[in-house]
C-alpha positions, 0 to 999 in steps of 0.5 A, spaced: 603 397 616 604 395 608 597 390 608 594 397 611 597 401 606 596 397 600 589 396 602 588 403 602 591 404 595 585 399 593 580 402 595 583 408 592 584 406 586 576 403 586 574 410 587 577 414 582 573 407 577 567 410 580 568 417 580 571 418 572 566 412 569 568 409 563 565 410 556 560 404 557 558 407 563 557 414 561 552 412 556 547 408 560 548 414 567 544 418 561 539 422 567 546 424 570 546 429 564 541 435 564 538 438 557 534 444 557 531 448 551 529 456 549 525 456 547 520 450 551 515 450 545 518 451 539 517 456 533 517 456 527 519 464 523 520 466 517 522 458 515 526 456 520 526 453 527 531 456 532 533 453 538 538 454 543 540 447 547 543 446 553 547 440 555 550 440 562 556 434 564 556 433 571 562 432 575 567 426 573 562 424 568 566 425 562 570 420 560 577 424 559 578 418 553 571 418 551 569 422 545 560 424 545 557 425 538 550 429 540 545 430 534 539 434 534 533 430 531 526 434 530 522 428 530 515 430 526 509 426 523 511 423 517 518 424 518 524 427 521 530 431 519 537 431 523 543 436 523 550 435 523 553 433 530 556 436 535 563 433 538 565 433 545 571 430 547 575 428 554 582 432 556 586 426 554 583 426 546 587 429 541 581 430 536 580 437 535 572 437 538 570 441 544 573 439 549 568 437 555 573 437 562 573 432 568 570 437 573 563 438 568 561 443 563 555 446 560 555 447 553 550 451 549 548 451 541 544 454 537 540 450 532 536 451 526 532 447 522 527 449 515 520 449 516 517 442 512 510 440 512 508 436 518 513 440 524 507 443 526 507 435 531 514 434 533 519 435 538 526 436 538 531 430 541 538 430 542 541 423 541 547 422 544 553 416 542 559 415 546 566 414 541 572 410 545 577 405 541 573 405 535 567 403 539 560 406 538 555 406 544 549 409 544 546 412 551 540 408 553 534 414 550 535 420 547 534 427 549 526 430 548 528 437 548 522 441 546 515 440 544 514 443 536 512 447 533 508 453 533 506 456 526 500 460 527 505 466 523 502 462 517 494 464 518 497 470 515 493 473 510 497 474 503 491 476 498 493 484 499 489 489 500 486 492 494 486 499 492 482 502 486 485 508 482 479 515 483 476 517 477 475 525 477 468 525 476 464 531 477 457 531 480 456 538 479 461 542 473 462 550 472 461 551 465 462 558 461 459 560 455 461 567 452 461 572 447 464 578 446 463 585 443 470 590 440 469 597 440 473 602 436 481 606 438 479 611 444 472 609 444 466 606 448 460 606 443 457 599 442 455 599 435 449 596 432 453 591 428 457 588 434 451 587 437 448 583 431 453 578 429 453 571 429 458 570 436 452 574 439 446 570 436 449 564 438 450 567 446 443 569 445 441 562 442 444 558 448 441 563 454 434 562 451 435 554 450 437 553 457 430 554 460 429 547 457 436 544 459 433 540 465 442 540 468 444 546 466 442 552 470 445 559 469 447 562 476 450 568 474 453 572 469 460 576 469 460 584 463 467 585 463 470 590 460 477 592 458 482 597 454 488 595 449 495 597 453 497 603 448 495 610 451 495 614 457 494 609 463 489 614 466 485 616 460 485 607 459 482 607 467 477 611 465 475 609 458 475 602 461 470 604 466 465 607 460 465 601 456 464 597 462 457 601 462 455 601 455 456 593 455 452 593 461 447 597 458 446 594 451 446 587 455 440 589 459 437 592 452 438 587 447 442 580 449 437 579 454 431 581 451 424 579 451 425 572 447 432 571 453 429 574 459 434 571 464 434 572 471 440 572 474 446 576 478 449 580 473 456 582 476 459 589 471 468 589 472 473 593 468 480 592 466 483 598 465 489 596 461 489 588 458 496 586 458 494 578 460 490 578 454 495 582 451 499 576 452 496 570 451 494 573 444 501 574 443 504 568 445 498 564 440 500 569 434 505 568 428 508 575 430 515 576 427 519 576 434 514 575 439 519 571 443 522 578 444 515 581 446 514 576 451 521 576 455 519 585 455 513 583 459 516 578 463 523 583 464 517 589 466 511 591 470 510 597 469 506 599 464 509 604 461 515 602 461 512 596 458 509 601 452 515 604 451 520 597 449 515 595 445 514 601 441 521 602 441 520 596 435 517 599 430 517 594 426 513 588 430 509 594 434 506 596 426 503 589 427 501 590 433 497 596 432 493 592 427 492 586 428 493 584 435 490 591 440 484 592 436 482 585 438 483 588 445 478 593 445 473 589 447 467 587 452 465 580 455 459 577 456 460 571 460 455 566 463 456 561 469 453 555 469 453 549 473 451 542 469 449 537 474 451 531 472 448 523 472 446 521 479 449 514 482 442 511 479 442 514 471 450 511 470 447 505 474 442 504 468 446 507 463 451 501 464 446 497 462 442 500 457 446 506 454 454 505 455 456 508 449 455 516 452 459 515 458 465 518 458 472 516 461 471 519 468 463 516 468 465 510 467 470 509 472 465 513 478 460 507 474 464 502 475 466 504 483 458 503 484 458 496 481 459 491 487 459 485 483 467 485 480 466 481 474 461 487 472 467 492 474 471 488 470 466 489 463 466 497 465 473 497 465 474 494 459 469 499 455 472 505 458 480 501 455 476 500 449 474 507 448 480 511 452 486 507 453 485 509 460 491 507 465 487 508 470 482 503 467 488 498 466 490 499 473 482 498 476 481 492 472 488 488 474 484 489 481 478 487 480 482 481 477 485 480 484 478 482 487 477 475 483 482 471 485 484 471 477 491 473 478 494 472 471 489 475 469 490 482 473 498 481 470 496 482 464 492 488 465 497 491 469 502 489 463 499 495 460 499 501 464 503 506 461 504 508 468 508 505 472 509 511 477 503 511 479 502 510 486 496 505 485 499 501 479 505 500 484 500 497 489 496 492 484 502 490 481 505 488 489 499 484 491 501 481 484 508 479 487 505 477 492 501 472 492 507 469 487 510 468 494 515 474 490 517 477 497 523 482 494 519 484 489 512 484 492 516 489 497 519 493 492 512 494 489 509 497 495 516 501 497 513 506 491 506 507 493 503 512 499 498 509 500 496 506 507 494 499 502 501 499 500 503 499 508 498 494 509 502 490 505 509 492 507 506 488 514 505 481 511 511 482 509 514 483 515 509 478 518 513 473 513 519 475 514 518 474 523 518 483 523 512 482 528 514 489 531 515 493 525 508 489 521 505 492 528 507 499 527 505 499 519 497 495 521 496 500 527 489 502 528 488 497 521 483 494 525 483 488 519 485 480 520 492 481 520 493 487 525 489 482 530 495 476 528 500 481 529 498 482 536 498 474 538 504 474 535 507 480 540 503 477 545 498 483 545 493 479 547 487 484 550 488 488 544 488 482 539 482 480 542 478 487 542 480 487 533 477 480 533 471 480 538 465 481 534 468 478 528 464 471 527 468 468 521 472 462 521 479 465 521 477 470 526 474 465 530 480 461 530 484 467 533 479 468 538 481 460 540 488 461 540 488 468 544 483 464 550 488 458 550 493 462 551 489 466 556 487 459 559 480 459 557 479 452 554 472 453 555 472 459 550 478 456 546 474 449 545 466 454 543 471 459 538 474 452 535 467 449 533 465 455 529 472 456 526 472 448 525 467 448 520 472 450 514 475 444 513 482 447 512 482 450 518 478 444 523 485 440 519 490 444 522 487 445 530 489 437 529 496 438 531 496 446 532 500 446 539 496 453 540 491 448 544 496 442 547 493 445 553 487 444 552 486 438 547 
């Protein structure tokens, strides 16, 4: 019974060997360990790679003596780079790592590995080593826990979107030219000798010379006739209406005369009591007080009340009866012309042949017809050079841009003056931004509200891995970087749509990683042979894991 008894305990005790290993065994039952990874095919976001390893010890496979060191490793062309390790330890180690149980466990942790040139062909491994007694033995082959990595965020476009400040050229300006005719107190009789005077001659000259100016045509003319604000409102009503008439009848009989014979609308109004201009001939006068004058009309709208105040200071009314109401018994003759200005065509050939006459706003409309930017640079400078214009600095740092000058385009924005212009905010943004300067780059186009500046928000937000946000900001863009985001956020039909008649070699490379990961080698391969044929790109397709599928 003891033999029997003893016998049993043997193969007891060979059993429990079996079931709790030893160290040395743990390292060579490696396929008894499971290693699994989120994601399977590793990417790269903003910089960084980030993987969730899990490793799952079965039961009785942890040593409860043994000590495991497990170092993640991402293995890529030209080299690789190792993070610190993690420590397990059995229940009978007194070290103070993590402790993995007889009866199995599963750890999970994250790791994360900055982007070096090269991890676009690796994969990510987890090299295990047994540690008891101050041995080290290491498990036969290490783990290959992902494929790496995917940088399609990279193709994105960082030179920024561009915005020229508008210039305010008129192709049609309303001009005016006038003259006007004084009567004397309470009375609406022209006399001959206002009708004789230089400021009449010179209306008269004008309207005689318009028939030979090819851009001015004279489209109406306005008679306006107005009574001083002294005197009885109902006498001033009446008074105004009889100038009214004389103004239109001397106009009629000797402004427009035979030598004039102009044939436009005459439009007849009269002011019964002329308190605006009362105003504004106050305010531009030297009048002792008129600050006091100005606060009356401002405190008063009735007329009469206003009279009354005023008059109320005799001192200052004295010099207003002399010097400012005489001047208010007036009619005016006005005419309204419209000046049509220099076609498309006349800047274009006045660039070249006669720049000098071109003022600030033709310049500017000049320089937007000019697709060639280094001919928009030489319009800009003249239009600094001659009116300092900020809006000039802002468009030319573009056009530096336009042309991949970017010091150049700095220093151009250096001197705008401006500096809350929403466009200057917009250049100055893709300036930093092509310096690879996201923070300030981001806090240029956070002060502009142009639709540019929010296109440019979306790289940021692209580089920053913000794929949802950059969306929201290229909706209905249209553009490149809106067709990127939407492979980024597996929109894939509608970056497809964005791309599908575009034939360059970047959107022909989206083209081929949208059919790869739709499964189309076919199309992936026809895309590729046209994307290929820029050499940076045909470069990166070698070792793009976009088409691992595919190759």
């Amino acid at each position: 019974m003891k033999k029997v008894f003893y016998a049993f305990m043997i193969v007891a005790a060979g059993l429990m060997i079996q079931s709790c290993g030893s160290p040395k065994k743990m390292a060579k039952s490696a396929d008894e360990v499971s290693v699994t990874c989120d994601p399977q095919v590793l990417e790269v976001v903003a910089g960084k790679i980030k993987a969730d390893v899990a490793v799952t010890f079965p039961e009785d496979f942890f040593h409860p003596k043994a000590i495991v060191e497990a170092v993640p490793v991402l293995v890529y062309n030209g080299g690789e780079t190792a993070l610190e390790p993690v420590m397990l330890q059995g229940e009978k180690v007194t070290d103070n790592y993590e402790v993995v149980a007889k009866a199995g466990a599963t750890i999970s942790k994250t790791f994360e590995f900055d982007y070096v040139e090269g991890v676009e062909n690796s994969r990510l491994e987890l090299r295990l080593t047994v540690i008891n007694k101050d041995k080290r033995i290491p498990f036969e082959a290490p783990y290959k826990v992902a494929d790496g990595a995917n940088t399609t965020y990279m193709l994105v476009n960082t030179d920024g979107s561009l915005a020229y400040a508008p210039d305010a050229y008129q192709a049609v300006i309303n001009e005016q030219n006038e003259a006007q005719i004084l009567y004397l107190i309470n009375s609406a009789t022209v006399r001959p000798s206002q009708l004789k005077s230089d400021e009449i001659k010179a209306f008269q000259e004008f309207l005689t010379n318009l028939k030979a100016d090819e851009r001015r045509e004279l489209v109406s003319t306005d008679i306006i006739a107005y009574a001083s604000p002294d005197g009885k409102e109902d006498f001033n009503a009446e008074l105004s209406e009889r100038r009214a008439k004389t103004a239109s009848d001397a106009f009629n009989k000797k402004i427009n005369n035979k030598n004039v014979g102009i044939e436009t609308t005459v439009n007849t109004t009269n002011v019964e009591e002329d308190w605006d201009g009362f105003q504004e001939l106050v305010t531009s006068s030297n009048i002792e007080d008129k600050d006091l004058i100005l606060r009356v009309l401002e405190m008063y709208s009735d007329p009469a009340v206003r009279e009354r105040e005023i008059k109320n200071m005799s001192e200052v009314y004295t010099t207003l009866k002399d010097d400012i109401l005489p001047e208010l018994r007036r009619a005016r003759f006005i005419a309204n012309i419209e000046f049509t200005n220099y076609t498309n065509d006349e800047l274009l050939a006045l660039v070249n042949d006669n720049i000098e006459i071109l003022d600030e706003e033709a310049l500017l409309r000049a320089a937007s017809l000019l697709e060639d930017a280094a001919q928009k640079v030489t319009v800009y400078q003249k239009a600094i050079e001659k009116f300092n214009s900020d809006r000039a600095k802002i468009n030319l740092g573009v056009a530096y841009l336009a042309l991949g000058q970017n010091a150049d385009a700095e220093n151009a924005l250096a001197g705008v003056s401006d500096k809350n212009c929403t466009y200057y905010n917009n250049a100055t943004g893709v300036v930093a931004l092509r310096k690879g300067d996201c923070e300030t780059a981001a806090a240029a186009f956070g002060k502009s509200d142009l639709k540019e500046a929010q296109y440019n928000l979306a790289v940021i937000d692209i580089l920053n891995g913000n794929y949802t946000d950059a969306a929201a900001k290229l909706n209905g863009a249209g553009c490149y970087n809106e067709a990127l985001v939407n492979i980024l956020n597996d929109n894939l039909d509608a970056a497809s749509d964005i791309v599908a008649d575009c034939d360059c070699a970047y959107g022909s490379y989206l083209k081929a990683i949208i059919a790869a990961r739709q499964g189309d080698a076919e199309a992936a391969n026809a895309a590729l042979e046209i994307a290929c044929g820029n050499e940076d790109l045909a470069a990166r397709a070698e070792n793009d894991i976009e088409f691992a599928t595919i190759r």
